[in-house]
N, C-alpha and C positions, 0 to 999 in steps of 0.2 A: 683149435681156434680159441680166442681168447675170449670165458664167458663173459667177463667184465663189457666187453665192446659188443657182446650177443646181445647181452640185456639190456643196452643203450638202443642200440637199432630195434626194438622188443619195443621198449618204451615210449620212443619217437613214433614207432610207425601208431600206436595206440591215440599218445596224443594228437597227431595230425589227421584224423581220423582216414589213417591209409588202407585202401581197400584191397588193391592190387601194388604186386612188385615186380616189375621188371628187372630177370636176370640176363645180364648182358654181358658180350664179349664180343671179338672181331673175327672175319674169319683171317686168312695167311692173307689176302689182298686188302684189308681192312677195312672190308663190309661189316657193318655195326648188327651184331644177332642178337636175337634176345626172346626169350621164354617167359610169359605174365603167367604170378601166380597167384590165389589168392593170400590175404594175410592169412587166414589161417594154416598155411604152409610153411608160414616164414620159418617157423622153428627148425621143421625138419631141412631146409634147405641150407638154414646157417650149421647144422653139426653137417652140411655134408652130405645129405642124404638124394639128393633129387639128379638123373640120370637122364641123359637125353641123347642122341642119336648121331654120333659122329661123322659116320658116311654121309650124309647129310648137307655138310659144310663144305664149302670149298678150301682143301686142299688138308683136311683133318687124315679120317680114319676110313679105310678099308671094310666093306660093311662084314666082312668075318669079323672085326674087330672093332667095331661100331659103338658100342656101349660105352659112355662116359660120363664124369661126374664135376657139375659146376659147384666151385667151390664160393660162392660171395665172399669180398671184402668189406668190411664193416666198414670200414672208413671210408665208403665211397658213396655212403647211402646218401642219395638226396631225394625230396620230392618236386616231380615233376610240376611247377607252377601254374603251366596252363592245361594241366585238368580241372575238373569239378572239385569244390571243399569241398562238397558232399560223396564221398565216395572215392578219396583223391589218390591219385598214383605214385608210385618211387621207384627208385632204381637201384639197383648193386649190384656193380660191376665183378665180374667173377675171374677167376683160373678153372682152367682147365685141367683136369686131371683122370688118370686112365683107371681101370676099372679093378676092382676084386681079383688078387689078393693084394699087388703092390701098392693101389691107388696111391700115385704118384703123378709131380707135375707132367703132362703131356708134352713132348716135347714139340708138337706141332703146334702150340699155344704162343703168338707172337707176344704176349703179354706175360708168359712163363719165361719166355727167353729172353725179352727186355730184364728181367728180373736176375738171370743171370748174369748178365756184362754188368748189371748196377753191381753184383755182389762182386765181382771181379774188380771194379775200381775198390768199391770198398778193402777189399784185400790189400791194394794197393796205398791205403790214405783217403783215399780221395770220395768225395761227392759231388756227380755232374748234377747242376743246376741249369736250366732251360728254360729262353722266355720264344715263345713261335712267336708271329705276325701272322697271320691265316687272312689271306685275300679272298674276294668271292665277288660275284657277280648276283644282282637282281635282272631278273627276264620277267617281261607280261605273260601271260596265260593267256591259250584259247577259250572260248564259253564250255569245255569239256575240264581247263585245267590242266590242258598242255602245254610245255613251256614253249614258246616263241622267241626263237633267235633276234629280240629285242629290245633293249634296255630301255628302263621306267626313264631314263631322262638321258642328260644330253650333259653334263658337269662333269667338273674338273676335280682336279686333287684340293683340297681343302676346302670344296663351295657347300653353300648353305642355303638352307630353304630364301626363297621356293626354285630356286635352282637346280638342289637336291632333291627331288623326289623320295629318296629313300630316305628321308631322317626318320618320320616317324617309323619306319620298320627298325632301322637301325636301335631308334631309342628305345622300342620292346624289348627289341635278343638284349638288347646292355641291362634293362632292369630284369629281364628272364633269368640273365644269368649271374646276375650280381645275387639275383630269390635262390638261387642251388648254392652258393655259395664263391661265387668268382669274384676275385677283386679284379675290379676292370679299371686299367690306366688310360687309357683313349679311343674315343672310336672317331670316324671319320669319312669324306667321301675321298675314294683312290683318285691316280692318275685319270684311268681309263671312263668312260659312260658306263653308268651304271654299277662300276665295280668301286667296294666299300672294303672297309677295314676294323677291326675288334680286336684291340689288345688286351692280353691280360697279363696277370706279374706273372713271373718266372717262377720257377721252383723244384721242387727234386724228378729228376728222369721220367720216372716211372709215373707218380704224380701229374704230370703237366699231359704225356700220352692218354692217360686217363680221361684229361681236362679235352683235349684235341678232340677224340672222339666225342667226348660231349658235347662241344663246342659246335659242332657240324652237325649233330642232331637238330640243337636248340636253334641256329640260325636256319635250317632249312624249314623247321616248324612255324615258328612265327613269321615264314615270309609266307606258306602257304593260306594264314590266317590273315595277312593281308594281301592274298588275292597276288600274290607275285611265286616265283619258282626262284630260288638260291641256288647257287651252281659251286661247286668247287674247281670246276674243270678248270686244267692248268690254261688255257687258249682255246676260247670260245668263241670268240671275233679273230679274224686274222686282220692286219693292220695297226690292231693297238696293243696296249699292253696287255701280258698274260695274269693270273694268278699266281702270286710265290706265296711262303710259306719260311720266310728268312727266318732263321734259328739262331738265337745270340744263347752263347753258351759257354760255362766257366766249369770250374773244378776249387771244390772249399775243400778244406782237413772236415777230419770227423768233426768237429766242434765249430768246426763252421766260417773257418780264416782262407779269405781269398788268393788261391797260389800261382792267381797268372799275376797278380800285380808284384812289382819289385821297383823301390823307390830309386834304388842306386844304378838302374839299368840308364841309357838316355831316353828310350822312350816307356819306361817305366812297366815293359814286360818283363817277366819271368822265365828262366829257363824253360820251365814247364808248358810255359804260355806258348813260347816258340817251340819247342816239338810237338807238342798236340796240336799247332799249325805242320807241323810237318809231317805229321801223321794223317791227318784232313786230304792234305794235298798229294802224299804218296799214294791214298788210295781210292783218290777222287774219282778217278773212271771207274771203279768196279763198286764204290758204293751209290753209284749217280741210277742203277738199277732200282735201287731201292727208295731212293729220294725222289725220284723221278721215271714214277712206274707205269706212265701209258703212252701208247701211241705220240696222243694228244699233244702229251709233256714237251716233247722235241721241236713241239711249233713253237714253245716258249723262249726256248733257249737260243735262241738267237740275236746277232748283233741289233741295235737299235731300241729295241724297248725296255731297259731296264735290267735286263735280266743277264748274270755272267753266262758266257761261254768261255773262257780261258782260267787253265788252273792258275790262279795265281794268289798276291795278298797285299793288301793295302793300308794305309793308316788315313788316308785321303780320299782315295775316289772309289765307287760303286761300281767299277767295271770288273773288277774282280770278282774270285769266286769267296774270298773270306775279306773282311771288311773287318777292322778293329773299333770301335766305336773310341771315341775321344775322353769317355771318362774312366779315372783311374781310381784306383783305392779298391772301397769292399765293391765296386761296380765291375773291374775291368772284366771285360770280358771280349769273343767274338764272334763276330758273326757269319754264318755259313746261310751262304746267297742264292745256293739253287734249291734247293730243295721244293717243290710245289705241294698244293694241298690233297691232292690227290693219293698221296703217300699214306704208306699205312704207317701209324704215330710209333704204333709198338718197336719195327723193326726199322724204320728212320733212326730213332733214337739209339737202338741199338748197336746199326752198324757205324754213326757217327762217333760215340762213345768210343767204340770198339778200336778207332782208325785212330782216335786220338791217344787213347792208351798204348796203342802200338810205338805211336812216337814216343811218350814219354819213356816206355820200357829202353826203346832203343836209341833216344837220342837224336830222334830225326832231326836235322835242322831243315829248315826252310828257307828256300829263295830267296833271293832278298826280295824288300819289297818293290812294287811298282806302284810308283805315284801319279805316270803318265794314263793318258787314257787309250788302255787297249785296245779296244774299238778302233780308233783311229791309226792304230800301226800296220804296216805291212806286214805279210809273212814271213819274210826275212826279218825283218827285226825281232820279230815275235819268239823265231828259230832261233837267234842268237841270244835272248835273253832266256835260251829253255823255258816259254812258255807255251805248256800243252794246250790242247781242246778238251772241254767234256764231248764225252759221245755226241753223235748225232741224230741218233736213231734210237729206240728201244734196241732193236737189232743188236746196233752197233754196244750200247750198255750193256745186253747181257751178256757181248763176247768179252766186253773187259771183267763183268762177273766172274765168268768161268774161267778168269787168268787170275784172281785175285784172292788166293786160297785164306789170307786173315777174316775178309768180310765172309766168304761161306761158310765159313769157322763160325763167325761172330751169329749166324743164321743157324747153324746147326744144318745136322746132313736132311732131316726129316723137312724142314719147312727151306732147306734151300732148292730140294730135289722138286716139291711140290710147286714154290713158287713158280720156279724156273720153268716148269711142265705147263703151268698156266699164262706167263706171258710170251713164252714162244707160242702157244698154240691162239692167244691175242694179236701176236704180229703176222701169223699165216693166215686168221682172220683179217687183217686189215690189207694185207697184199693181194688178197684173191678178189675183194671187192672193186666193183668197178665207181668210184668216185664221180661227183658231179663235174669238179674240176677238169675231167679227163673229159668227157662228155663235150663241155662247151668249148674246149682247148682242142677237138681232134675231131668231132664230130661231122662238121663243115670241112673242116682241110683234107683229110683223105677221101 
């Protein structure tokens, strides 16, 4: 570890007068962990030293094999804003790594493995660059502090106090997180009641996944301190629209020149541009598991509320599953339209990356585009213009998983075998359950 950056986070934590440091990581589902320790440990945990319990985690280590070692990243330290100055808290974001003698990355670390496919483009040239949109929902609370299936107000896409309920929550997490260090380009009220939006700029793979999981800490913390509960769930009202988690995404040279744009094309992409769409879309079912990892998810993707259900790609309309945004130069880039919040950031990133590099190596070209709106075509048109469906079920996702041997690759055999172990035994939980819907739909009739 580099002491230069040990003795920076040494320094900060002294000045700020930090008392505790949360070290943190995700599990393989990308549940956010984390181990406080006090400052006086900080040392020994920046060379390395501090060991925690692997079996422990979902979908880690084997409790024969249990012992393992968080590595902090310096450069992710920030202090948590809404603690105490007096006594104040931070965080550094770790790797994971396996025990005495090899201690080496874990391969079960979604955040070890993100770090792989990044090294992989880099081999190849390239830096993927990533700006999310992370949707969410506000819900009231009971007098216990449970959330209630109902939203603080009743507003539209773009509306403003006092229509908005949520602005001042909103305007906390945007100054909470502007204090850690986020530069925030918009926030806003969504489509749907109750559901909001917090953007932030874009930036390197690995970086921005970082950002995502923080980003989901910080807004569900400050709604709790204003007496409301944040949701990320992909479709939590059925009716309106869901939560996405739209990913505009490019590829720069080492040095940092944008290589989807191409002046002399007619619409100003790049060869690159178009196979890394054609890589997106070749292995759109098998990484639509991983974008799109619950149950929940599949209420989303459906016709009518915004959200793609057909592989396709656009320069014009939102029905598709990749969307080009209209500015070109050092911006161009694309957009990848399902993916929801709900998704672990690590290995989102990873198998998007992964699908797009495939294209590039290989040349995929893509479809042409469709500028019609899909939603509105028949299945026979649909058929003739070879435009596919994403799954429609988790079910049905992990079977295109299990046909899609690039993105298990791009997972690794260790965190593909465990994921997979945990959302099938999530969907044989969700089929054995008897639902209310079933209840009031069959209860009276037989």
């Amino acid at each position: 570890m580099n002491n230069a950056q040990n003795a920076s986070v040494i320094e900060k934590v002294k000045n700020n007068g930090v008392r505790f440091i949360r070290l943190q990581f995700t599990d393989v589902t990308g549940v956010l962990k984390n181990v406080s320790i006090p400052a006086s440990q900080l040392e020994k945990a920046l060379e390395g030293e501090l060991m925690f319990d692997g079996s422990s985690i979902e979908g880690f280590a084997r409790i024969e094999e249990s012992d393992m070692y968080l590595i902090p990243d310096p450069s992710t330290f920030a202090v948590m804003p809404w603690r105490p100055a007096s006594g104040a808290v931070a965080r550094l974001i770790c790797d994971v790594y396996t025990p005495e003698p090899n201690k080496m990355p874990f391969l079960g670390d979604p955040r070890s493995n993100l770090k792989r496919i990044v090294q992989q483009a880099e081999d190849m040239g390239y830096v993927m660059n990533a700006g999310p949109e992370c949707e969410f929902f506000l819900f009231t609370v009971d007098e216990e502090g449970n959330p209630l299936i109902h939203t603080q107000d009743e507003a539209g896409y773009f509306d403003l106090a006092p229509v908005d309920l949520g602005e001042d929550a909103r305007r906390d997490m945007v100054c909470t997180l502007e204090d850690m260090g986020f530069e925030i380009e918009a926030s806003h009220h969504e489509v749907a009641p109750g559901q909001h939006e917090i953007d932030f700029k874009y930036g390197p793979a690995l970086r921005v996944a970082d950002d995502i999981a923080t980003f989901k800490l910080v807004v569900r913390t400050i709604a709790q301190r204003h007496g409301l509960h944040a949701t990320f769930m992909a479709k939590p009202i059925a009716g309106i629209n869901g939560s996405g988690m739209h990913t505009h995404q490019s590829l720069s040279t080492l040095d940092g020149q944008n290589v989807f744009y191409d002046p002399d094309t007619p619409n100003q992409l790049s060869d690159i541009a178009r196979w890394y769409m054609g890589g997106i879309i070749k292995h759109a079912r098998g990484l639509t598991a991983i974008t799109n990892p619950t149950v929940n998810s599949y209420k989303r993707l459906v016709p009518g509320y915004e959200a793609p259900v057909y592989v396709a790609w656009s320069e014009q309309n939102r029905s598709a599953l990749i969307r080009v945004p209209a500015k070109r130069g050092a911006s161009t880039r694309v957009e990848v339209r399902h993916p929801d919040p709900t998704c672990n950031p690590y290995l989102a990133m990873a198998v998007m990356l992964a699908s797009g590099l495939d294209g590039i190596k290989n040349k995929i070209e893509p479809p042409a585009s469709i500028d019609a709106n899909i939603y509105r075509m028949s299945q026979a048109e649909r058929e003739r213009l070879g435009i596919a469906s994403l799954p429609g079920s988790l079910a049905e996702a992990l079977q295109a998983l299990d046909e899609d041997e690039l993105i298990k690759d791009a997972l690794g055999p260790h965190i593909y075998t465990k994921y997979v172990e945990s959302k099938w035994a999530e969907w044989e939980r969700f089929c054995l359950e008897v639902h209310p819907w079933e209840t009031k739909e069959y209860l009276r009739k037989f």
